[in-house]
C-alpha positions as CSV (number, residue, x, y, z in Angstrom):
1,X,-13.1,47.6,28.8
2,X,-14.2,45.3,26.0
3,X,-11.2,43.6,25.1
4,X,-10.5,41.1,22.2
5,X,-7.6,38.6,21.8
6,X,-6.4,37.8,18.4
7,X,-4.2,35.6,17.1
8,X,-3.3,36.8,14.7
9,X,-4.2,40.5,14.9
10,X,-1.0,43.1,14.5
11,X,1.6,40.3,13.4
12,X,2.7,40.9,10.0
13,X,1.9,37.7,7.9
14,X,1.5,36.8,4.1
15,X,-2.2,38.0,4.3
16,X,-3.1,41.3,5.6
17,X,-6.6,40.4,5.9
18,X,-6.2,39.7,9.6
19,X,-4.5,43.4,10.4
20,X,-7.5,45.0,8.6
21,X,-10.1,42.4,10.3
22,X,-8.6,43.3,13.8
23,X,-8.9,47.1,12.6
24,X,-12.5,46.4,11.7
25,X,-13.0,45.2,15.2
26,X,-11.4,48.1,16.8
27,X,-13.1,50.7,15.3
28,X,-16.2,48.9,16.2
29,X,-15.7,49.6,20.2
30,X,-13.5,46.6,20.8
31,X,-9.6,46.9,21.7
32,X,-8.2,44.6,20.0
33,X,-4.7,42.9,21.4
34,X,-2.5,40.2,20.2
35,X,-3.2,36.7,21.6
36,X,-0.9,34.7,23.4
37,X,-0.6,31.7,25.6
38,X,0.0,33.2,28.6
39,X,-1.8,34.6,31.6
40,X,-2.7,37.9,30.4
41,X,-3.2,36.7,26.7
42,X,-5.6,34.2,27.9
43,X,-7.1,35.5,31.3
44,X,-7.7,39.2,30.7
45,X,-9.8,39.7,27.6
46,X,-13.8,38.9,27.2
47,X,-13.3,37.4,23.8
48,X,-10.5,35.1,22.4
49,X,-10.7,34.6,18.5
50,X,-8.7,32.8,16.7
51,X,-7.8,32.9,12.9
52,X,-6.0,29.6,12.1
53,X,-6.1,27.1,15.2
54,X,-4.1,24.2,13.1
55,X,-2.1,23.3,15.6
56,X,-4.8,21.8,17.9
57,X,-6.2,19.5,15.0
58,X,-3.1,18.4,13.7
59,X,-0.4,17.6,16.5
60,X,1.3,14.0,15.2
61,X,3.1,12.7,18.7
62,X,3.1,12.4,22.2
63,X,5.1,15.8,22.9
64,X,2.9,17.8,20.4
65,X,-0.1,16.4,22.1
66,X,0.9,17.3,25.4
67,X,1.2,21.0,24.6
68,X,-2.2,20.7,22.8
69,X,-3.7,19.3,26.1
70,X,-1.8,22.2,28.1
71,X,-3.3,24.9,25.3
72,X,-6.8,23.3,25.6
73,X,-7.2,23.3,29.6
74,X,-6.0,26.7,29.2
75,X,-8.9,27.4,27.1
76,X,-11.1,25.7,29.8
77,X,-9.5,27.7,32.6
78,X,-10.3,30.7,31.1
79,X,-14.0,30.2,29.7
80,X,-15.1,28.3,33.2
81,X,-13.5,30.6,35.8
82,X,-13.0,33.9,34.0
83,X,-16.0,33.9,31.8
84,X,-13.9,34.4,28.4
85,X,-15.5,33.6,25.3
86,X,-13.8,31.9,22.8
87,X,-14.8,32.4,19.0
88,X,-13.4,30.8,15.7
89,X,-13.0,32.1,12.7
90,X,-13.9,29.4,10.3
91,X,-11.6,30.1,6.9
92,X,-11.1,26.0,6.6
93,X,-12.2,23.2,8.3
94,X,-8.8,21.1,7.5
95,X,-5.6,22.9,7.3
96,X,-4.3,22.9,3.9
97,X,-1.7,20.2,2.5
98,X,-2.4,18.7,5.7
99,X,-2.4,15.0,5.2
100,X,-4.7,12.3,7.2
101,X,-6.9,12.7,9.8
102,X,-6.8,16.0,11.7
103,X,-9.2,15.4,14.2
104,X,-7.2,15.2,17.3
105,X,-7.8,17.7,19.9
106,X,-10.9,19.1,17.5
107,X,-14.0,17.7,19.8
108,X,-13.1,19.4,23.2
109,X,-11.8,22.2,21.5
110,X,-15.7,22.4,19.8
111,X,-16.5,21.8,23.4
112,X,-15.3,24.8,24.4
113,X,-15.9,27.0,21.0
114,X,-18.8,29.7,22.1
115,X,-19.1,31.6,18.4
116,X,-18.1,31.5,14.9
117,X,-17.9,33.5,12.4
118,X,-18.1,32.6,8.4
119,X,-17.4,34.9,5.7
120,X,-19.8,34.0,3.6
121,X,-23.0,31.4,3.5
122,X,-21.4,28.9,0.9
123,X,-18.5,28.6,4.2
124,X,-20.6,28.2,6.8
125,X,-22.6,25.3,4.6
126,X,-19.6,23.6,3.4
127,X,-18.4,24.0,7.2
128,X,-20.9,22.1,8.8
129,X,-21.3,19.6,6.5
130,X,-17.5,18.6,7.5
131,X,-18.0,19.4,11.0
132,X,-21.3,18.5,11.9
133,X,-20.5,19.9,15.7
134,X,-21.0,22.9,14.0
135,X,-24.6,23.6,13.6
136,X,-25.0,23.9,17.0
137,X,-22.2,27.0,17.8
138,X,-24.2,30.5,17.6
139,X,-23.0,31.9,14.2
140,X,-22.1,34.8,13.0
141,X,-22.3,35.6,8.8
142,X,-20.2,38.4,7.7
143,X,-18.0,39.2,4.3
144,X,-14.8,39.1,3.3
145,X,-13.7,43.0,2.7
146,X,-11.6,43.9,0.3
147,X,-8.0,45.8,0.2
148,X,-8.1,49.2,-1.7
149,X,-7.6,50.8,1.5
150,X,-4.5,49.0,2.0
151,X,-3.0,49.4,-1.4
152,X,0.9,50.9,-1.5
153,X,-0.6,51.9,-5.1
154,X,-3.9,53.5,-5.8
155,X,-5.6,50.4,-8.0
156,X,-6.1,51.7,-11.7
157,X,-9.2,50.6,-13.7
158,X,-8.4,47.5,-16.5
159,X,-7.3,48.3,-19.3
160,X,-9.2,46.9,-22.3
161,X,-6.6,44.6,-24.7
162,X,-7.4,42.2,-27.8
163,X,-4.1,41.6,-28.4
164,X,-2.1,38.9,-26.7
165,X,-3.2,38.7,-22.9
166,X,-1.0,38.5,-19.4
167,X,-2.5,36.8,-17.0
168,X,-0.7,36.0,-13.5
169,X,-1.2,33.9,-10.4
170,X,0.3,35.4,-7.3
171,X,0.4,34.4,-3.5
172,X,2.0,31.2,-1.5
173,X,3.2,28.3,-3.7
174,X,2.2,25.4,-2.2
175,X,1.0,22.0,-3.6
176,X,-3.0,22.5,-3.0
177,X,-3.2,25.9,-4.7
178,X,-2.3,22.9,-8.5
179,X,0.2,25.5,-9.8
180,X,1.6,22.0,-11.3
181,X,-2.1,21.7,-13.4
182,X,-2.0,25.5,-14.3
183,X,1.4,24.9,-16.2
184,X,0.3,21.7,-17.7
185,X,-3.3,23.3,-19.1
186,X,-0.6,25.9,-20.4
187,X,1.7,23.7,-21.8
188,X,-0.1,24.1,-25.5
189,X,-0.9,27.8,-25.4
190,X,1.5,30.2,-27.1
191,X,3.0,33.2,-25.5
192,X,1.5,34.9,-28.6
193,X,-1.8,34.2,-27.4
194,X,-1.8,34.3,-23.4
195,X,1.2,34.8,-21.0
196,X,1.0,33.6,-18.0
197,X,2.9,34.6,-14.7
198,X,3.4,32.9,-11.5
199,X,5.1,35.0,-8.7
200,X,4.7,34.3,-5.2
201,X,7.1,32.6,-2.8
202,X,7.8,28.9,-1.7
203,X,8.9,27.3,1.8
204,X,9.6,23.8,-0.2
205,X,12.5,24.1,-2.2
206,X,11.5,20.3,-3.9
207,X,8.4,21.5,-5.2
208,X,9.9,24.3,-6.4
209,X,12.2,22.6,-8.5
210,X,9.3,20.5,-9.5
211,X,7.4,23.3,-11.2
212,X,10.9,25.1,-12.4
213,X,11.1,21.4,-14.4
214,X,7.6,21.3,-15.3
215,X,7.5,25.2,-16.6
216,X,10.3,24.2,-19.0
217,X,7.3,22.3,-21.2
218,X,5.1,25.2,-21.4
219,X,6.7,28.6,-23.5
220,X,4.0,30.5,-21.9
221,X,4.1,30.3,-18.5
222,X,7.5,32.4,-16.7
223,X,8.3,31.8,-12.6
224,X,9.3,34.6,-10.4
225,X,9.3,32.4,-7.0
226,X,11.0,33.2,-4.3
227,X,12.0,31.8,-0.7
228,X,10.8,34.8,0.8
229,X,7.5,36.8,1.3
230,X,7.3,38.8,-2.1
231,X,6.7,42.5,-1.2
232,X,3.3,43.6,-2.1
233,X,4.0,46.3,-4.1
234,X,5.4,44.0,-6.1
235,X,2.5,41.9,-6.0
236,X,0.3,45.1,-7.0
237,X,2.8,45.6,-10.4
238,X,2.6,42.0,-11.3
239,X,-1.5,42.8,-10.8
240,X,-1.3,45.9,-12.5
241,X,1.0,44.8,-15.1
242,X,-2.3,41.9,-16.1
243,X,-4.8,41.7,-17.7
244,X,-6.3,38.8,-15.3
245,X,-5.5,36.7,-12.4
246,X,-6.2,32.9,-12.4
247,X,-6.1,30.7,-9.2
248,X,-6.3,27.6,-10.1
249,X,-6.9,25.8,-6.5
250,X,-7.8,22.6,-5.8
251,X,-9.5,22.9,-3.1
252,X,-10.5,26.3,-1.4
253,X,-13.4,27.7,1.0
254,X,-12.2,31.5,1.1
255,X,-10.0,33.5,-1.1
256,X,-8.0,36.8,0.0
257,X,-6.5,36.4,-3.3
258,X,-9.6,36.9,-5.2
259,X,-10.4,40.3,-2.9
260,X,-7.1,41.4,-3.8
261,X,-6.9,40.5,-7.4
262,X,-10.7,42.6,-7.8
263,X,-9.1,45.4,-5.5
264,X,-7.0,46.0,-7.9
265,X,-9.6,45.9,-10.9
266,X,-8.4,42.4,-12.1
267,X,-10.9,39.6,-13.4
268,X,-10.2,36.5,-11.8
269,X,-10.6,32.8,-12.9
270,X,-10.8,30.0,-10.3
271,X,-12.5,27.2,-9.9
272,X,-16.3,26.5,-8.9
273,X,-15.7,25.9,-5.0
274,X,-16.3,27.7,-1.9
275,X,-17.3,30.6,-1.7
276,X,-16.2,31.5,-4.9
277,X,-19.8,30.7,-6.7
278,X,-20.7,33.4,-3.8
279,X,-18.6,35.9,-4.8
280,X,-19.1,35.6,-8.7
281,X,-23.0,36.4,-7.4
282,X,-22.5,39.5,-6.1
283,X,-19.6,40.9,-7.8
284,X,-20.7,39.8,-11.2
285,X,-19.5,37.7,-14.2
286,X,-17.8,40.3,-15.7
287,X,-14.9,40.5,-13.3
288,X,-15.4,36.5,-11.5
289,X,-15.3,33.4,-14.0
290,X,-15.4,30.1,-12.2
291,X,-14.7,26.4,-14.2
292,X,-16.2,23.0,-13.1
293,X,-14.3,20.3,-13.5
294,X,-11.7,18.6,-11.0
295,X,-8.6,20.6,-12.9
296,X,-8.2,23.9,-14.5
297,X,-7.8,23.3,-18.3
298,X,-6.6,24.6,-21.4
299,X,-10.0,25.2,-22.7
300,X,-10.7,27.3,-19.6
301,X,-7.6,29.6,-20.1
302,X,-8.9,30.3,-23.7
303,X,-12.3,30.6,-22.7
304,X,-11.1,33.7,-19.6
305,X,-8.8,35.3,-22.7
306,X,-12.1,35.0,-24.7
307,X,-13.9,37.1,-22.1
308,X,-11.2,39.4,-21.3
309,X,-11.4,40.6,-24.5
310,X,-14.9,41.1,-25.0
311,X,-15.3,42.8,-21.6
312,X,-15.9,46.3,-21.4
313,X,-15.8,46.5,-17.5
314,X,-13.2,48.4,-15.9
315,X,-13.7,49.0,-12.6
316,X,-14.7,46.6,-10.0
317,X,-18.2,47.4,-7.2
318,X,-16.6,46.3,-4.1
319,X,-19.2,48.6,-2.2
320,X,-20.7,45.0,-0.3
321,X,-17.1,44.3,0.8
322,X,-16.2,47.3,3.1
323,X,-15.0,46.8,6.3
324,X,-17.2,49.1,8.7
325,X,-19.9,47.0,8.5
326,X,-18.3,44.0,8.6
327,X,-16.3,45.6,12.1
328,X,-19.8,46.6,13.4
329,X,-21.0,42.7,12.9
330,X,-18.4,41.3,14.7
331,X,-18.5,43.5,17.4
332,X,-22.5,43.6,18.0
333,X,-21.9,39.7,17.8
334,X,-18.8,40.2,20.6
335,X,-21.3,41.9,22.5
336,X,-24.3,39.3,22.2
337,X,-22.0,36.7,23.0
338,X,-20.8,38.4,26.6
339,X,-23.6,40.3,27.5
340,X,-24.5,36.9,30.5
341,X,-20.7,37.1,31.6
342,X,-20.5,33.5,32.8
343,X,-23.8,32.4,31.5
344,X,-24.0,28.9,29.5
345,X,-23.0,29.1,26.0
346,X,-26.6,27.6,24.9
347,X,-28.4,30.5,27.1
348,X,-26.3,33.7,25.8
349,X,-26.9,33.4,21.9
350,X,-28.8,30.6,20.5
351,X,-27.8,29.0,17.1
352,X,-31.0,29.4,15.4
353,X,-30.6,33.2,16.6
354,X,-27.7,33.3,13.6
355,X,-27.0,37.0,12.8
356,X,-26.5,37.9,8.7
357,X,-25.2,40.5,7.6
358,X,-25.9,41.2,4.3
């Protein structure tokens, strides 16, 4: 049986996008369990992927190192004598708010890595020119699909508006994703003009309170945060209830929220990073509008209104961005990558032999 360990696959977490990604996979000829560190979680499948492997980059003492060294001869154990392979999902190369060096444990951990898979060009570029080690792990191109088929709400198409605009952030509030600069480039406008709502939901009651201060000096901008994972249909009604959806990172590689936000028939502004200059290719500049600059400004909140008022586009192409394909990608790569059970990693799937899926 061709069996796949994911962590995370069936969990329920703040992003979907794994569930429907381990879905993909499944309907591609793979069974897809969820991974653990244990015997059968590490000994029994042909391919271990994994999503968001922080914790082996980023462990700060002696105890937290020892259970990294116990997790990576593990890994060893499994690839040497059992023939597993292990693949990576690369969504960042540093774990976000992460401060310092996160290097620890990376190398063998590279040492061991057999595939991995980018979801989009501008990821795998910006990747490898962090982690160099990269360039030579066989690679694997794919997309980011998108979530209509996961909706509690059918998505609507935009409405068209030249009165005063809503626009909304939504998803985790944490310090990289510069909620602080979207309030201060706000701080000027007039809720006449543009509205602007943040809802999403916060682990660190400090920074909270930070922005609660902070949003006192800008009429336009309202705070629905909570200290709990906000329900997504009440993420869709925020969506629905905009005309726009601005996430104004400050440093990104890949954005579920952008998927979502166009899912939904939503423009999005963000900033010119990542993948996002990717995305704005293919989806067009009707519906993505990136800014350059090293903070979102008030000039670049007029300029979106500008355009959202102008725009005549109400319904949002997402036919690159389904998920069979992407499923059958990942599990024709699966296959190239055990087809030698046991072989060398450099003699199963070369890196120049990179697979695109486009």
């Amino acid at each position: 049986m061709k069996v796949v360990s994911c962590r995370p696959a069936w969990v329920k977490t703040s992003n979907r996008f794994t569930t429907l990604f381990a879905e993909a996979v499944q309907s591609a000829g793979w069974k897809v369990r969820e991974f653990a560190w244990s015997p059968g979680g590490m000994l029994a499948p042909k391919v271990i992927l994994l999503h968001w492997p922080d914790e082996l980059f980023t462990s700060k003492n002696a105890f937290e190192r020892s259970k990294v060294a116990f997790k990576l001869a593990m890994l060893q154990m499994a690839r040497q004598l059992f023939g597993v392979r292990l693949v990576w999902v690369v969504h960042e190369t540093i774990p976000h708010d992460t401060k310092g060096k996160v290097d620890w444990g990376k190398k063998t951990f590279l040492n061991e890595l057999d595939g991995a898979i980018y979801l989009s060009h501008a990821s795998k570029v910006a990747a490898e020119a962090d982690i160099p080690e990269l360039k030579k792990i066989p690679a694997l191109i794919t997309r980011h699909g998108h979530y209509r088929d996961d909706m509690e709400m059918p998505p609507a198409a935009r409405r068209l508006r030249d009165a005063s605009l809503k626009l909304v952030y939504f998803g985790q509030v944490r310090p990289y994703k510069n909620l602080d600069g979207l309030i201060r480039a706000a701080s000027d406008i007039s809720p006449d003009d543009i509205q602007i709502r943040i809802i999403g939901w916060s682990k660190d009651a400090d920074f909270t309170r930070s922005l609660s201060e902070l949003a006192g000096t800008a009429p336009a901008v309202t705070l629905d945060i909570r200290n709990e994972l906000v329900p997504q249909l009440d993420l869709e009604r925020a969506l629905d209830e905009s005309d726009g959806v601005v996430l104004p990172y400050r440093k990104i590689l890949n954005s579920g929220a952008a998927l979502f936000a166009l899912s939904r028939n939503r423009p999005v502004l963000a900033p010119r990073l990542g993948t996002l200059p990717e995305l704005q290719d293919e989806i067009g500049r009707d519906w993505v509008r990136l800014y350059s600059g090293a903070d979102i400004a008030e000039e670049d909140l007029r300029a979106f209104a500008t355009h959202l008022r102008q725009s005549t586009a109400t319904v949002t192409d997402l036919s690159r961005y389904e998920w069979a394909p992407i499923g059958e990608s990942i599990g024709a790569f699966f296959d190239e990558l055990t087809q030698r059970r046991g072989a060398k990693r450099s003699s199963t799937l070369k890196p120049e032999a990179e697979k695109t899926w486009r």
